[in-house]
Structures are given as C-alpha cells and as structure tokens.
C-alpha positions in Angstrom: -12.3 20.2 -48.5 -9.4 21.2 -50.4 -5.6 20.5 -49.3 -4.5 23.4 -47.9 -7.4 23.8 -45.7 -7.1 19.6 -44.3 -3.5 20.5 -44.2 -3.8 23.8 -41.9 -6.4 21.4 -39.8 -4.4 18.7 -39.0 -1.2 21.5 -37.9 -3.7 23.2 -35.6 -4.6 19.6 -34.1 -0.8 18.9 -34.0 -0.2 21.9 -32.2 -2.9 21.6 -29.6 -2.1 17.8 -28.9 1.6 18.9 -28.5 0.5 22.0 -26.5 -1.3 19.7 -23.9 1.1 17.3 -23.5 3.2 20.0 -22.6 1.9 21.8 -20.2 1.0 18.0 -18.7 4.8 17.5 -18.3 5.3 20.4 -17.2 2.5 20.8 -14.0 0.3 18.3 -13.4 2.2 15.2 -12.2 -0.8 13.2 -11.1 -2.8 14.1 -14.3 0.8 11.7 -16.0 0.7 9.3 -13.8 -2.9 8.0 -12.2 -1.0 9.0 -8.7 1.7 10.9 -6.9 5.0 9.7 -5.5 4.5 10.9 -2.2 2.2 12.2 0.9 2.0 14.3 3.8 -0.8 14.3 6.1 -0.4 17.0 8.6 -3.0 16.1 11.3 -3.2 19.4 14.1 -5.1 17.7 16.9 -8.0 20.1 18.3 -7.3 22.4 15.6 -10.4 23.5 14.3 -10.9 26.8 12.2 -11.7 28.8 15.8 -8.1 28.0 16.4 -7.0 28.9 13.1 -8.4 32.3 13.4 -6.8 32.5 16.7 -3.7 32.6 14.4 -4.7 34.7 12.1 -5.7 37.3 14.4 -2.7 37.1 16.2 -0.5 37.7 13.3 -2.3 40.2 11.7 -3.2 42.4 14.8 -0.6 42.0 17.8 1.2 45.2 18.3 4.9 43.7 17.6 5.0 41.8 13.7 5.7 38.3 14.3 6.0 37.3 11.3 7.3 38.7 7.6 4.8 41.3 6.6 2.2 39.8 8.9 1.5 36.6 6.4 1.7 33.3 8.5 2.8 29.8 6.4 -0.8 28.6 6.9 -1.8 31.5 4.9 0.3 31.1 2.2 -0.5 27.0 2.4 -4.1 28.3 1.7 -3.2 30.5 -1.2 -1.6 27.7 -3.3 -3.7 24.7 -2.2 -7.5 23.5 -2.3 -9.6 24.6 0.8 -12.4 21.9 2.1 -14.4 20.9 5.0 -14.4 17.7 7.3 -16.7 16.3 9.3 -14.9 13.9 11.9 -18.0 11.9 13.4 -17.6 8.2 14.1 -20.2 5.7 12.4 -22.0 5.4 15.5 -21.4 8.6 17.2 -22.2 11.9 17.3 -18.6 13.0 18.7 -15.1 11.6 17.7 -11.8 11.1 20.3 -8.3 11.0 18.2 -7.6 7.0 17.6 -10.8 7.0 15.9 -10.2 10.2 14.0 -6.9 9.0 13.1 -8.4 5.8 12.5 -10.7 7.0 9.8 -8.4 9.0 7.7 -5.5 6.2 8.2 -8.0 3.0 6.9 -10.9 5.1 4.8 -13.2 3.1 8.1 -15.8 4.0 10.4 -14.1 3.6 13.4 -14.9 3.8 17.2 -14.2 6.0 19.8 -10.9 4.9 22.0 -9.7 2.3 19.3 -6.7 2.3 17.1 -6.6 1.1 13.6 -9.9 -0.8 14.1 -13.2 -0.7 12.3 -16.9 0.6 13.7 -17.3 -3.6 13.9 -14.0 -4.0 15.9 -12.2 -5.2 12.8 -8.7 -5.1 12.2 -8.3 -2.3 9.3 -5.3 -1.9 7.0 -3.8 1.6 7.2 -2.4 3.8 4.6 1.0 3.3 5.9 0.9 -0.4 5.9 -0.5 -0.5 2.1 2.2 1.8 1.5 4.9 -0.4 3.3 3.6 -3.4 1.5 4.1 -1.7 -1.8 7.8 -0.8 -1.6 7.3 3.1 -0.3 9.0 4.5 2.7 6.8 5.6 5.8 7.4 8.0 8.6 5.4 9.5 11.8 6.3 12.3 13.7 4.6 14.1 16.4 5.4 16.4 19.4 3.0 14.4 21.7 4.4 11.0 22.5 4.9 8.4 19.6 2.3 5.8 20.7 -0.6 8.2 21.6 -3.5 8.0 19.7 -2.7 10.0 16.8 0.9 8.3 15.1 -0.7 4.5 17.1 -3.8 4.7 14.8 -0.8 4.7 11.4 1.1 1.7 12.7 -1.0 -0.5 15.2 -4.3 -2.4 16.7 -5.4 -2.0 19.7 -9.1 -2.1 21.3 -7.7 0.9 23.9 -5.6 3.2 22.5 -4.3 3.4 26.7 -2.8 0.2 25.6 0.4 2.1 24.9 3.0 -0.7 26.3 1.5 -2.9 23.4 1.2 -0.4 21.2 4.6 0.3 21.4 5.6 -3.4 20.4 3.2 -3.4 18.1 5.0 -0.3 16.2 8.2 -1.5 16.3 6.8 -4.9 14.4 4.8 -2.4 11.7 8.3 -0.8 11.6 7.5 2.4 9.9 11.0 3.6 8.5 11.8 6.9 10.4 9.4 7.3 13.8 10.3 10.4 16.0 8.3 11.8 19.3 8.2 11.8 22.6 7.4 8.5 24.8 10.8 6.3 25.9 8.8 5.6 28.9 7.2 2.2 26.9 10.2 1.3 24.8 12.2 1.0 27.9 12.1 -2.5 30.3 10.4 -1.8 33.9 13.8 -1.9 35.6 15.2 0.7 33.4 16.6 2.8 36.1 18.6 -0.1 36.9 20.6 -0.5 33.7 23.7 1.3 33.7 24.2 0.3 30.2 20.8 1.9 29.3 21.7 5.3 31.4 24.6 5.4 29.2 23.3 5.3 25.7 20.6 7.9 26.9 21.0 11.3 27.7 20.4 12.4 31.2 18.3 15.2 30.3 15.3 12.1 29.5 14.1 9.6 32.9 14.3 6.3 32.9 11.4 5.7 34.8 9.4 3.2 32.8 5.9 2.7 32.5 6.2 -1.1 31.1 5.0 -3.8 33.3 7.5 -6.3 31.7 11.5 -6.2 31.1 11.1 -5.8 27.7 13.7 -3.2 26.1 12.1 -2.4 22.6 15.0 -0.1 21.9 17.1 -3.0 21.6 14.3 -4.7 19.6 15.0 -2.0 17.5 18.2 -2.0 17.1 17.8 -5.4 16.1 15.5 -4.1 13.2 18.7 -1.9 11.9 17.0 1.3 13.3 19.3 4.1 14.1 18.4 5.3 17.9 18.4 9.0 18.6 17.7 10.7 21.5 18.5 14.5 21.1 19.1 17.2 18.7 22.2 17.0 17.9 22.1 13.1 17.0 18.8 13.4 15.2 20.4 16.0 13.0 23.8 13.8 12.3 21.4 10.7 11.7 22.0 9.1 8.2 19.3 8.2 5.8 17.9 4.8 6.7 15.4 3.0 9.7 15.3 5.7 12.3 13.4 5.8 15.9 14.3 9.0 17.4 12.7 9.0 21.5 13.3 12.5 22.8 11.7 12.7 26.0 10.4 9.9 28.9 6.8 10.9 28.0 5.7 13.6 25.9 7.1 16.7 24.1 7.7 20.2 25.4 4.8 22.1 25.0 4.1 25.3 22.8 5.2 27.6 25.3 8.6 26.2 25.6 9.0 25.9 22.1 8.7 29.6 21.6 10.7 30.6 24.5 13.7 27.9 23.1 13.3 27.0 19.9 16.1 29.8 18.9 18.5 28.7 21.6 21.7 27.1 20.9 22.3 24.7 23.5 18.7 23.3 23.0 19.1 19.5 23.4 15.2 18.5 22.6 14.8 19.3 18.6 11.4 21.2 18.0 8.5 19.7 16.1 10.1 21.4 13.2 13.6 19.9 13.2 11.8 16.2 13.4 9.8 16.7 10.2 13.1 18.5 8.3 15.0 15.4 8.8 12.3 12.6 8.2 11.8 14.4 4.7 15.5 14.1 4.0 15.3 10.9 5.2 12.8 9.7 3.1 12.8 11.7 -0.2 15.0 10.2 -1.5 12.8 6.7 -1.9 12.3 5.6 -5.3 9.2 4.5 -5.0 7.8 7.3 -2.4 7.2 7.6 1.0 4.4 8.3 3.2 4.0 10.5 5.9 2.1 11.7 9.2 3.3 14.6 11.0 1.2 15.7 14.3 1.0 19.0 16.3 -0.5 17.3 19.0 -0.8 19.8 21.9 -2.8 22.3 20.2 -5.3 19.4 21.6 -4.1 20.0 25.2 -4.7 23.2 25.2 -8.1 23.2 24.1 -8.5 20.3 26.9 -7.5 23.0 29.3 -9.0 26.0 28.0 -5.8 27.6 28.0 -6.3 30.5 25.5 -2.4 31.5 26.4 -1.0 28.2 25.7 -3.3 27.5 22.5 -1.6 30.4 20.9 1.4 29.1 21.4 1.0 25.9 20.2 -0.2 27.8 16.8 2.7 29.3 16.4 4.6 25.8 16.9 2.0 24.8 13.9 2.7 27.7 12.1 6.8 26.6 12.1 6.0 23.3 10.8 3.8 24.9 7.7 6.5 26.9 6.8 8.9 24.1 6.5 6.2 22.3 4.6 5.8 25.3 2.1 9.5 25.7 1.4 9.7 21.7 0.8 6.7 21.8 -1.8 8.3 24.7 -3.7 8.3 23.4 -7.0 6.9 19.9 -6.5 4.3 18.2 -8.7 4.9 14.9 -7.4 3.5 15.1 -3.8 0.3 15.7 -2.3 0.0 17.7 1.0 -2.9 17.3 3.4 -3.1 19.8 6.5 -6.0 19.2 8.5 -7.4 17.9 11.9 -8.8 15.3 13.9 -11.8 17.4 15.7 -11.9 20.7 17.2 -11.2 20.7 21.1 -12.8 22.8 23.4 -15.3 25.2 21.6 -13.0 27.9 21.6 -13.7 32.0 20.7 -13.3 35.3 20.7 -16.8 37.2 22.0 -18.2 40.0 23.0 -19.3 41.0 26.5 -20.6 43.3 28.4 -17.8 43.6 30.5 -16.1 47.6 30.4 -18.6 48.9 28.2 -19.2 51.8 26.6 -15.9 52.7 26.5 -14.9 56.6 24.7 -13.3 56.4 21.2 -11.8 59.4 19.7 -13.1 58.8 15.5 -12.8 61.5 13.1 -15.6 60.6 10.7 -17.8 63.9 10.2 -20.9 61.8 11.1 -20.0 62.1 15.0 -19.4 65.7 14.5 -16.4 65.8 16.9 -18.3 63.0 19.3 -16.6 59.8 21.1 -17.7 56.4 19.3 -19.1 54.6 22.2 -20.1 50.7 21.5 -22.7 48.8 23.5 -20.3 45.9 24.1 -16.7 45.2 24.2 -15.9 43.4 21.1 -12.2 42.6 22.5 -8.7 44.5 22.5 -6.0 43.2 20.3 -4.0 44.0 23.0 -5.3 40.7 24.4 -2.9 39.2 21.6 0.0 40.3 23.2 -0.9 39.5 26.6 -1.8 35.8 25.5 1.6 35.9 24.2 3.3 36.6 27.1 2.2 33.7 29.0 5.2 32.2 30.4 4.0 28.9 31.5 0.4 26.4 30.7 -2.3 26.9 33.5 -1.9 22.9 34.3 2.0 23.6 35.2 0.8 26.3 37.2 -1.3 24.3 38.9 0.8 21.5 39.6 3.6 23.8 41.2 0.9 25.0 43.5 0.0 21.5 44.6 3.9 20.8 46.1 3.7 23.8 47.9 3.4 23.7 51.5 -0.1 24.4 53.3 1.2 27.8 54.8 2.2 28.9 51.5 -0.6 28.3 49.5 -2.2 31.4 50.9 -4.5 34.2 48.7 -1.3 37.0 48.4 1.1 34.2 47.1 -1.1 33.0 44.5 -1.9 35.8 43.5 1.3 37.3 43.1 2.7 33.8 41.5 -0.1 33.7 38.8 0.3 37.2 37.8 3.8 36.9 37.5 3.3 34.2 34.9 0.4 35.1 32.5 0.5 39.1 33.1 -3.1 39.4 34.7 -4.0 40.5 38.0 -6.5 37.8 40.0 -8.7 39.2 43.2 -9.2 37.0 45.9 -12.7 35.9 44.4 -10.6 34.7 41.4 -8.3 32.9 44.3 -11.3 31.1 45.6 -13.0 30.4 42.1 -9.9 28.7 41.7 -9.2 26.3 44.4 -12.6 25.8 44.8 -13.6 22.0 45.1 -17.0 20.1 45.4 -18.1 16.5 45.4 -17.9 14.7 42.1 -21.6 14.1 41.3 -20.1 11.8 38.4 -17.5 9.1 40.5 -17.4 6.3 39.0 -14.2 4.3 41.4 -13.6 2.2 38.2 -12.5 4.8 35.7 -9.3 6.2 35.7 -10.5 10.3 35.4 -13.4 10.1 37.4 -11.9 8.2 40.5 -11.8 10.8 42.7 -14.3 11.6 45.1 -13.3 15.4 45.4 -12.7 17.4 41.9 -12.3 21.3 40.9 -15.4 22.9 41.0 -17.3 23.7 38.0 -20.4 25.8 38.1 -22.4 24.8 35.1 -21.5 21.8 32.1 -19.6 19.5 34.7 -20.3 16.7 32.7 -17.9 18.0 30.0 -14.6 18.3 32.3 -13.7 15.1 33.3 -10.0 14.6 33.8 -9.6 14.8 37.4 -7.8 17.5 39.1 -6.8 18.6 35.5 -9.7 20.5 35.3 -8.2 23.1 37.9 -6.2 24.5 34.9 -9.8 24.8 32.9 -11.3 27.7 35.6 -8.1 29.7 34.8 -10.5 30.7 31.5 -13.3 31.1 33.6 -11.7 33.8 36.4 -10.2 35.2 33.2 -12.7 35.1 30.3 -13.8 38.9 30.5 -10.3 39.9 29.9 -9.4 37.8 27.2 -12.3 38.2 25.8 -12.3 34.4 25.2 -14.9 31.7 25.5 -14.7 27.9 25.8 -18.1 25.8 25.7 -16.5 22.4 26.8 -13.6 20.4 28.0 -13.6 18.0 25.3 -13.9 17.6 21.8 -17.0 19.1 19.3 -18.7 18.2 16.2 -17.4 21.0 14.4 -16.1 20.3 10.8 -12.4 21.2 10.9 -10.7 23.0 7.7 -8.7 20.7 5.4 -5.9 22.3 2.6 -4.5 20.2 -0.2 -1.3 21.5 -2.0 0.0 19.3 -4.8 -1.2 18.8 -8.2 -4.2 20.6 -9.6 -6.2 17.9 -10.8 -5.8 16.0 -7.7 -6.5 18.4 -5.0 -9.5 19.6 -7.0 -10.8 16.0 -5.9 -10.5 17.1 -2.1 -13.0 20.2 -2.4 -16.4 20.8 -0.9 -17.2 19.2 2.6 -16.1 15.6 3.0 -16.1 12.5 5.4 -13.0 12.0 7.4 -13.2 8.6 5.7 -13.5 9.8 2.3 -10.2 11.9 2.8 -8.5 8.3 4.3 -10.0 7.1 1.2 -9.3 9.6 -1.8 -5.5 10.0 0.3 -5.3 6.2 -0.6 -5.9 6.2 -4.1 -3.7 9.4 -4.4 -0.8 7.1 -3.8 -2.0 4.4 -6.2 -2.6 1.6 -3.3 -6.0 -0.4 -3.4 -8.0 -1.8 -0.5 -11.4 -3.2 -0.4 -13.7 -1.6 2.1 -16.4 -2.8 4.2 -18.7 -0.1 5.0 -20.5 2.4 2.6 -19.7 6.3 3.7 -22.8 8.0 4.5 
C-alpha cells in the first residue's frame, strides 16, 4: 500500500472516530454514560389506550378547539418518544389492582393483589426509590389522589393491605422521599386533631381536621422533625424553597377532574392543581447532583372508570393532558433524563360503539355516486357532538348521587331528579331512567365481613353484578347505563381489565429503544432500574 493511500486511510478513520464521538456528546447522554441522571414515571391510573382515544377524539373533533391547533401534549409526547405495550398481570393472577401494579414497576417483582411494595411470596421488595435514596439521588411522589393510596404507598412503604394507610403513612415519613405532595392530611394528623388549636392554626381552614388515625400520633410534626418544609396550599407550595418538602393539600383526596377544569384558571384557587405539584417538585429536585427520581400519578382517571362516568373521565384527561404538557416543555432539550408515561391497568372497559339507537338517520353528501340521494347508515356510529356534551358535565355522577341521598324523602320525587340531573350533565332523563336509577335489589353477594359488600341492600344492576362491588357507589355506575345510547359509550365492568395499557419513553435514543415492543410491567420496573444505574438482585424469573 503506498503512503498516500495509508495516509488518506487513517484521516478517513480519524474523521469517523471524531465524527461519532461527536454526535455522542452531542445526543445520546445514556449511550456516554451506562445511565441517565434522572427519571419520571408518570403512572395514569385506569388509563388504558380506550381512554387515550377518548382524548384524542375529543381534541380533534369537539366543536370549540381546546387546544393549539387541535394537537394534545400526549400527542406530541408520542411523536418524540418510543411507543410500547404493557401487560399489568400479577404472577398469580389473571387481573391486577394498583399496589400491586405499582408494586411491579416500583421493585421489577411479581407482586400480589392489595399489597404494597411486597413480592408474589409476601416478601419485602426494595423499590426504585429506595435504591435511589440509598445511592445519593433525590426522590419525589406526587399524585392528585391522596399520598398514601396505593399508587405513591407502593414507592415508599410495606404493607400486606394497602388499606393500611395510618401505617403507611408512618411508614413514608421513615422512607422519607425528599419532596411528597397529594392529598390525605387525614393520617398524618393525631385522632384528636380537631382538638388542637395549635394544629387549626398552622392549617388552613379550607382542609378538616377530622382524622382518620386511631392513635395521637401527629406525623406532621414527625416531619418537621425530619427538616421537611410543610405546605398546605397554593400559595405556600409555590414560595416553598428547594429542600425536604411534604405538601398535604386536602383532609382526603384531591379535587377531581371536573373541578380542575372549572378552577384551574382562577386566581384565588387555594388547592394547587396536579400540574402546579409536579412544576415545583422538578424545581425542587433538578437541581441534585447526582439525580433524582420521580413518580407522578393522575390518579382519578381510575375513579372514573370505577364509576363509568364517561363525563368525568374526560375530564380527568384533560387534567392528564396539563401534566404532559409541563413534562414536554421540561424535557425540551434534555439528554440526561428518561420519561416514562404509562399506567397501572385499564379501568372499566371503556368505548365508543355503535348502536342501533336513532338509526338511519338522512345525510345530505355530495358525492355523484348518490346521485343527489341522503346517505343513510344502518347504525349510529356516534355524534361528536357527544364530545361537547361530556364536556359540559358540571359535576361526577357519585357527587350527584350523594346530594340526592341528604335530601329529604318528599323531595326526592321523579320531577326533581330529573330536573336536578339534567341541570348538571345536559341530558334529559324520563321517569324510566328515574326508576333505573334508584332502583335497589338484594345483594346476592353479602358477605357482613367485607367492607364493600356489607350491605344487605345495593343499587340494582341488571346483568355482571359480580363486577360492581363498592356499595352504594355503584349508584353513580347506572348513570352510563340510563345514558349509554346517547353517549354512545359502553363500559363492560366496574373494575379493572387485562388490557395491555400504552407505555411512551422520551429520553435518549439508545435507551428508549430498549422499552419497545410489548413488555412485562416488571420488566419496565426492571429496565427503569438499570436506566438509573442502581442494581438489585431479583428473586423471580419474568415469564
């Protein structure tokens, strides 16, 4: 080979070698390092892709734009990150409740239904927020439920009941997760809380004091102890400085969607939306030198499903859809963190369907193949002015319900609830509706040792009773039922389903391509884990 030519060779190697490392530095901060600085796992409980689309449609069909050029955040989330599939089962189930979803992306376990932070054997697991603790990062949870439910409980404790919130909520404290912020006071507050002037004082009065402890034990001062700032409304939370943070905004949980969308632009709003949480625990914690972890929940997208409240759901969507947009302006430019949006399970079995309810109706087309004729369809595939009308729901079939129940007997008659429900989610109901409603029958499923099935007497539900178990709850589920028709909506169940929910990674190419195809809850806890550069050892083989 003669000199020029080895010369011109090695250049052209040179060049290459330099060329890579380049565009390395430049984009592909994993691809550097073996690991990223940071994580977000965004876990929408119920939210399966029928909810998703619920979305979608919304955005892209409802008469009045909602949103700039009809693009939601999750759609531009999707069209800069990796799309996947996960299924959510337990390792002994068919069917998986929220602890044990959380469970399984939190430890990279099999878990079991009802626990948190255990394995399928009962085990104590190590989650990804402890590892991370343990390592030097900073860790946060936020949700818009309460802060020991299932969902932020299954980070930061371990419990065989995930009802066990009173010792969940010591439990958390002791983990101590650096900035925590939900709903919940109820269990960080000692059983004579309405007692303690001092305690009135340092809380706002727009939050009860009623507590749900069974002991005096004030975990806020336990807290306080630990050098966490307290917060318990908006306008502290957004004055809070960087540092240990447990911000308790309401005696149980959250606002739900509805209020959200109805206040979330007001200016005297005291309760900060889910939103305003996850801006300030990403100021709070970005600023870590080794990282941070953290889990952010839109929890009542679950509650709706629960209830089959097609109104509601689309509200807590929208919620959802807030959060993702703060999300996509924070990973603007970011190689150094990985963000997971996903879910737990889907609830409810939502959808849009056809029916054969109004049929047939006339069409005006222009297309020269009907030669002037009406378009007439065999079924009614659904109005998108449904869209709107689900929008202007003004409060959740369960509220409904439960203002009906304080009513007095001569009030409650057919006219009044009528006229009270149509005033409040823009339908009109006939007095079959009325009956269909209040209709109750014996519980062919009492069981006087479990808390939902105690009652002798439930709401009765023609067909699938098995599947709506929550008591009196279920009143707020025949609301979809009287109304299906004209939403053009279908729910198969009360509960949760087996169907794989939609996962999106944003974050560096090289990494995210490792979350494709359809995956394991537990192999997301897992791959999530190494994405950070922590290592555990893990009992059970993924199947």
């Amino acid at each position: 080979m003669s000199k020029n030519l080895f010369t011109l060779l090695c250049l052209t190697l040179l060049l290459s070698c330099n060329k890579q490392n380049k565009d390395v530095s430049k984009g592909d901060y994993y691809q550097r390092n073996g690991k990223v600085k940071n994580v977000i796992f965004v876990i929408g409980d119920g939210m399966g892709p029928q909810q998703l689309s619920m979305l979608q449609l919304f955005a892209k069909h409802a008469k009045k734009d909602y949103f700039d050029n009809r693009v939601t955040n999750l759609e531009k989330l999707m069209a800069q990150g990796n799309l996947a599939s996960v299924m959510t089962n337990p390792g002994k189930h068919l069917v998986v409740d929220s602890s044990c979803s959380a469970t399984q992306y939190s430890t990279g376990e099999y878990s079991l239904p009802e626990v948190v932070g255990l394995d399928y054997n009962g085990e104590s697991s190590k989650t990804i927020l402890e590892l991370a603790k343990e390592k030097g990062l900073r860790t946060g949870l936020v949700s818009d439920t309460r802060l020991t439910h299932a969902t932020p409980a299954s980070y930061a404790a371990h419990n065989i009941s995930r009802n066990d919130e009173n010792a969940i909520a010591k439990e958390m404290i002791e983990t101590g997760a650096d900035v925590m912020l939900s709903g919940g006071l109820r269990y960080f507050i000692p059983k004579n809380a309405q007692e303690d002037v001092e305690l009135r004082n340092l809380v706002p009065k727009h939050i009860s004091l009623k507590s749900k402890r069974v002991d005096n034990l004030n975990l806020l001062e336990v807290a306080s102890n630990k050098n966490y700032q307290l917060v318990f409304d908006k306008s502290s939370l957004l004055k809070s400085e960087r540092g240990k943070l447990l911000g308790l905004f309401e005696n149980s949980s959250m606002p739900d969607g509805i209020w959200n969308t109805t206040n979330k632009d007001k200016a005297d709003r005291v309760i900060p939306t889910l939103s305003e949480m996850a801006k300030v625990a990403l100021k709070n914690l970005e600023g870590s030198k080794e990282g941070f972890f953290l889990m952010i929940e839109p929890g009542q997208i679950d509650w709706a499903g629960h209830r089959n409240d097609t109104g509601l759901l689309l509200h807590e969507m929208l919620r959802a859809d807030d959060l993702f947009g703060v999300l996509n302006e924070w990973m603007k430019g970011r190689e150094d963190t990985l963000l997971v949006v996903t879910a737990d399970h889907e609830t409810g079995g939502f959808g849009f369907s056809y029916s054969g309810y109004n049929v047939l109706t006339p069409l005006k087309v222009s297309g020269e193949k009907f030669n002037g004729n009406d378009y007439r369809a065999n079924y009614n595939y659904g109005d998108f002015d449904t869209l709107d009308t689900l929008y202007l729901q003004s409060k959740s079939t369960m509220e409904l319900m439960l203002e009906v129940s304080k009513w007095k007997e001569e009030k409650r008659t057919t006219e009044n609830l009528k006229k009270f429900f149509s005033s409040h989610m823009k339908y009109e109901f006939s007095d079959e509706d009325i009956a269909m409603l209040m209709k109750s029958s014996k519980n062919q499923f009492y069981r006087p040792d479990h808390k939902n099935l105690k009652l002798k007497e439930v709401p009765h539900i023609e067909d699938f009773a098995a599947f709506y178990t929550y008591g009196n709850i279920v009143r707020s589920n025949i609301f979809a039922r009287v109304l299906a028709h004209k939403q053009s909506a279908v729910w198969a169940t009360g509960s949760h389903t087996s169907t794989p929910v939609t996962m999106i990674t944003v974050g560096p190419k090289s990494l995210t391509s490792e979350f494709g195809g359809l995956l394991h809850s537990t192999q997301v806890g897992r791959k999530t884990i190494e994405a950070l550069g922590l290592k555990k050892e893990y009992k059970t083989k993924i199947k």
